[in-house]
Every structure is written in C-alpha cells, then in structure tokens.
N, C-alpha and C positions, 0 to 999 in steps of 0.2 A: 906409485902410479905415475905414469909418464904425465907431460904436462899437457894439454890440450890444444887445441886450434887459436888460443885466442883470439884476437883483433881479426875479424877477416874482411876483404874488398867484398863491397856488394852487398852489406848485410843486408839492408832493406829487399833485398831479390832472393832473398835465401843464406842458405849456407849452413855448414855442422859445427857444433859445440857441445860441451861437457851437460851442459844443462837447458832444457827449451822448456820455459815457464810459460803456460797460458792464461792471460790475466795481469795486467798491474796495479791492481788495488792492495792494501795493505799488507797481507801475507804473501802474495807472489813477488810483490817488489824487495820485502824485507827479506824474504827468500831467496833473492837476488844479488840484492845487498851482503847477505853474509856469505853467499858463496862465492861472489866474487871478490869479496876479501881474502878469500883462502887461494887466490890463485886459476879457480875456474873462471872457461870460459863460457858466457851465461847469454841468454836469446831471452826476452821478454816481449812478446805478442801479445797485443790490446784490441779488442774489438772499438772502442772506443778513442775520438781525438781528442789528443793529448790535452784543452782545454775542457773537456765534458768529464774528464774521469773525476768521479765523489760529488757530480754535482745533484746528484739524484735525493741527495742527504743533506749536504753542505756543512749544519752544525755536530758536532757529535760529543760524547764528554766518554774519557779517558782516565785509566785508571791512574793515578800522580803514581804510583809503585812502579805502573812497567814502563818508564823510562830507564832506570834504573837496573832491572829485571832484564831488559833485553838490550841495554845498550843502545837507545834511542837518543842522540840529545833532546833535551829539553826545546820549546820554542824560546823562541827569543820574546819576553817580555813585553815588549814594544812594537813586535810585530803583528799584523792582521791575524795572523795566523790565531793568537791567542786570545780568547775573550776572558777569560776568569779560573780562577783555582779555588775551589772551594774544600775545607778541610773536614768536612762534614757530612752528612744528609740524614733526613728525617723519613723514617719509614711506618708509615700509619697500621695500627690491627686491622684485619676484617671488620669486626661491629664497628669502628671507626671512632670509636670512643679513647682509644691510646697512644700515643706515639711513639718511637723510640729511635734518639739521636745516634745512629752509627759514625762512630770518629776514623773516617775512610775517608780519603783525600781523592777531588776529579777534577781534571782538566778539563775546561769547554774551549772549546777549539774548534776551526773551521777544517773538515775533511776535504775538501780539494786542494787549499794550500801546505795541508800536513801532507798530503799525496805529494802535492808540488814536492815538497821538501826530500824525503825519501826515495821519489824519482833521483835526485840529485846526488845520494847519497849512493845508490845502485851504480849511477853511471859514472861518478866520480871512482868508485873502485873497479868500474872498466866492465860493467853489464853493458849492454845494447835494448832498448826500448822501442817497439818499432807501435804507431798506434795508429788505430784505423784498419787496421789486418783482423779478418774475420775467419777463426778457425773453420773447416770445412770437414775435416774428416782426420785420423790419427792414420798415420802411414805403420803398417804393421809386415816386417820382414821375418821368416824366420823363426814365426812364432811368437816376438816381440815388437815392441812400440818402439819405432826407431825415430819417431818425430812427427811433424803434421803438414798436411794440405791446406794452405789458407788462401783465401782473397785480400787484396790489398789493391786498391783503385780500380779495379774492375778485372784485374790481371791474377791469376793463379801462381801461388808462389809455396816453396817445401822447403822446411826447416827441418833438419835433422840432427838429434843429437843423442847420447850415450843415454841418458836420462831425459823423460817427461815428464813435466806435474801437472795434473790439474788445477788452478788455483782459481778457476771461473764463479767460483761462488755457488749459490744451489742450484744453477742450470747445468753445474757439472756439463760443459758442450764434448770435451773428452773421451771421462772417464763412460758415459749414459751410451758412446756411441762404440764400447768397443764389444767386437765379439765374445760370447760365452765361453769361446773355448781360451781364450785367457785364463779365466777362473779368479776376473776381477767382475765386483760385484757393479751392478750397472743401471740397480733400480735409479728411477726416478721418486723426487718428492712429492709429496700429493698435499694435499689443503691441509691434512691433520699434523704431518709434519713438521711443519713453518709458521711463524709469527704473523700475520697480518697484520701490519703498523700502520696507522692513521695517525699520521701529524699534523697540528697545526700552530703556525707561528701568529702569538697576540701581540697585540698590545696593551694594556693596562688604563683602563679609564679615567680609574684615581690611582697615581702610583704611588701616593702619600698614604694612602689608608691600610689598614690591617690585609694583610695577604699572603701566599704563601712564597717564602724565598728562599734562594738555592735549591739544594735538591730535594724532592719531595715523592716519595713514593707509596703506592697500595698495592702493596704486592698480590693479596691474591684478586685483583680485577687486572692485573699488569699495567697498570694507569702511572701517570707518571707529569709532574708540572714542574720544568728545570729551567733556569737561566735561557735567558734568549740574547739577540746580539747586544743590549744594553738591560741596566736595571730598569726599564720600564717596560720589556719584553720579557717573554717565557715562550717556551714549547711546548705545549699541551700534546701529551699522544698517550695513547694505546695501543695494547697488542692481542690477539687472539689467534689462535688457532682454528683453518677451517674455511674463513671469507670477511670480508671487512665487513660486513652486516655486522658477523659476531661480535667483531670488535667494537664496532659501534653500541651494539646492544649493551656490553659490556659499561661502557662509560656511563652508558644510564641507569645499568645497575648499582653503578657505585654510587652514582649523583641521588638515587633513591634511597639507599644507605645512609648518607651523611643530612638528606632529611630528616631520616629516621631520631637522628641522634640529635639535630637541632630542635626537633618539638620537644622530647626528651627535657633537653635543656631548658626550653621556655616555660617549661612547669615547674621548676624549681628556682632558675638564675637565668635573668634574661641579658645579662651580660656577657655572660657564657655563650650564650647562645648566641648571639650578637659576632662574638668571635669567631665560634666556628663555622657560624656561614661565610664570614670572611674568609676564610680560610682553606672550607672546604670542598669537595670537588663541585659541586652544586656552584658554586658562585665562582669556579673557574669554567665549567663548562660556560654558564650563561656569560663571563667575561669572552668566552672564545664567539660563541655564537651572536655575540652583537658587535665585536670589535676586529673579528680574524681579520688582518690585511691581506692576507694569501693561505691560500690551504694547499703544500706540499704535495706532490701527486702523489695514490696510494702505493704503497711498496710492499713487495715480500721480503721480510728478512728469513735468514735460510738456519732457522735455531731452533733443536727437536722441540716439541714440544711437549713431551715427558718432563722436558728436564727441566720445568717449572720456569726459567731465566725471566727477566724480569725487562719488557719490551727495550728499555735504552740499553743494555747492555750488547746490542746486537752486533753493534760496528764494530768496539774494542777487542770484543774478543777476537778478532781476526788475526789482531799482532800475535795472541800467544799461538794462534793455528800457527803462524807461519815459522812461529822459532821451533814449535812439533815439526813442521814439513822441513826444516834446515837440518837439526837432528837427522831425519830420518832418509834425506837425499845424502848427507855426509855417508851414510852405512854403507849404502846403494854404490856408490860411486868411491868408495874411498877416502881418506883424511892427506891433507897434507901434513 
C-alpha cells in the first residue's frame, strides 16, 4: 500500500490522513500510537483540553500483565503518575462470611498523567492530537465515511481520511449518528446497559486499626474499597446498572449483609466479630460517610451489564479495546 499523507501544514484546520481517530483517551490514543508506528498517517480529535482529558476519574488501577501484553512501558517508579502496585486482591463471597486472595497483580495509577504519558508516546511516533475539536457530524461520500465535521474554537473544521474510528466512549458521538443505510449498527446505550459508578475518595480516621487494604472486592453487589492516593486513603465505589439510586441501594445492601454476619459472629466469638466490622463494608461505608473529603462526580461507565464486570474494572479495560481496534484498522487499511 502506497504510503500516506503524513505530516501535513495546517493540521489543526483540517486535512486528510490514513487514519482519523475520534477521542484520546486510552484506546484511540494507543490506537494511535500503534499505527503510527507502522508508518501511518494518524489525526486524533478530542473534544476535551488537553489538560481536562481523565480528569473525570483521575485514580484508576491497571492490570500489572498489560504493560507487557500490549507494549506499554511501565511508569516510572518515582513518578506521580504511580501510586502502588499490588500483587494481590481479596474478593469477598456473597453471604460475606469468606474471602478469597486472588494472586493477580494492579497498578494504581493516576489516569490523566497515564493519558499524559501515551499522549507522548502517539505523537512521538508522528500521530497529530488536536484537543478542544467537537465532532459535529461523520462526513459520508459515496456511500462511505470519509471523515468528520468538527468544531474547534468556534470555527468549523473537516478532517478526512481513508479510515474512521469511533473511540468516543459510550456516547459513541460517530458511530450513534450514521445513516441506516450503512448497515452499521447505531443503537444507543440506555440505563440497563452501563455501570453507574459512584465514587468516593476517604480518608481513614484511625489508619492504625484493623481495616481493609489493597484491593478488596464483593463481586456480586460490584462494591469495591481500593487504595487511595496514600495509605491512609481508599476509594470506596460501586456500580449498578440502571441509575445511581441503584447503585447506591446497592452499597446498603451489602452494608446489611455484612451486618448479618457480624451478629452472627457476636454469638459465638466476639473477637471475630470485632474484625469483621472492621473490616467490613459496614464500617467502610460509615468511614466514608463521616470522613469523605470530596465525593467524585457521578459517572457512567460504558460496560454491558450482562457481562457481570466488576465496577473498578472499567477504565483498564480500554487499553485491551484499543489493541482489538489496532488489529482490526490494520485489516481495514492494510499492513506495512
């Protein structure tokens, strides 16, 4: 295949290229990133400026395997970017009377500076980033998507290139707006769909006493109390499907649950019991509810909800979408 337009004068005003990526969060950057390693020439359009992109999130924890998996380096140790690596996490049963230590390794890492990073890593192999450009409409020639309509400082501006991705997240702004006679599918997501994550960052009132650390998970209420930017912080969240009501509902189902199991206890071992209130989501909600320094604005994350996922898993698995979307632009367009 011939080689592309690369570098062209003007990007910010437009122009054509091998690839027009809408979105630079995780998978449209690293999607970016690898094709512009192979030699294409690559457009990446952000609705968002360049300082607000991941800050919606900020903390997130990463699977330690897909640095390796997809060729990501690692942070640097010493950087901001990294807060902890843990080799572990504990996943609670339903009746909440058992635990079980999964030996699976997670990076907690801050998502805007991991963005930073891969930002760097896109335009170091010769992508283009343009942020603050608000997709308007998918320019369609011919019977094809030949690029899009965006806004940028108030000025209308067309990007056109051989290939389009969607990589907008679940607002899909793209893929939601293209004609049926494509015979690309264009639903939207709806409440039942998507995760409704409710976060909130504590602090720890006694950090010396029995409590839950590293990762800790209930999988079937999708609750979840993980490292926060120090050991005397964590992130308390949940997820449901539906509305943050549910989700919220949710958290006090479990917090009634682990009641259940600390009276239990105080009729037989009241030391036991003693523990597991420490321990349990009950005495994490009530640390959150009397300590929360900030409560994260509500967010959707964009993760079916058949498929059971388990609310923190929401961010990371973006990197593996985007090594699926590099595959499958490689076919589309050809291999060097």
């Amino acid at each position: 295949m011939a080689k592309g337009p690369g570098r062209t004068e003007g990007r910010t005003e437009g122009g054509r290229y091998d690839v027009l990526v809408v979105g630079a969060g995780t998978a449209g950057t690293y999607l970016a990133w690898r094709l512009a390693e192979q030699g294409y020439s690559v457009m990446v359009v952000e609705r968002d400026a360049r300082p607000d992109i991941g800050r919606r999130l900020d903390i997130f924890h990463l699977d330690s395997i897909r640095f390796a998996q997809f060729g990501v380096p690692e942070p640097d140790p010493d950087s901001d970017e990294l807060l902890a690596v843990y080799s572990d996490g504990r996943a609670v049963s339903p009746d909440g009377r058992r635990a079980k230590l999964a030996e699976y390794g997670f990076h907690v890492m801050r998502l805007p500076l991991f963005l930073k990073r891969l930002h760097s890593l896109a335009e170091g192999a010769g992508a283009f980033i343009v942020d603050g450009c608000a997709v308007r409409e998918p320019l369609i020639e011919g019977g094809s998507v030949v690029g899009v309509r965006a806004e940028k400082g108030g000025e209308g501006v067309e990007y056109r290139a051989r290939l389009t991705v969607d990589a907008s997240g679940t607002a899909a702004v793209l893929r939601t707006a293209l004609p049926p006679s494509l015979g690309v599918e264009t639903f939207r997501l709806g409440p039942e769909d998507v995760l409704y994550v409710v976060l909130r960052y504590i602090r720890w009132a006694h950090p010396r006493a029995l409590r839950p650390r590293g990762l800790n998970l209930w999988p079937l209420h999708k609750v979840f109390c993980n490292p926060g930017y120090s050991d005397e912080e964590a992130i308390l969240g949940v997820g449901q499907p539906g509305s943050y009501d549910r989700a919220e509902q949710a958290l006090e189902e479990a917090s009634a649950r682990e009641r259940e199991v600390v009276r239990d206890l105080e009729a037989s071992d009241r030391s036991a019991a003693a523990g597991a209130r420490a321990q349990g989501i009950r005495g994490i909600a009530e640390e959150a509810r009397r300590l929360a320094r900030q409560e994260v604005p509500r967010i959707a994350a964009g993760l079916p909800a058949e498929a059971g996922m388990i609310a923190h898993f929401f961010v990371f698995f973006l990197v593996p979408s985007g090594w699926a979307a590099w595959v499958a632009a490689r076919r589309a367009i050809g291999t060097r």
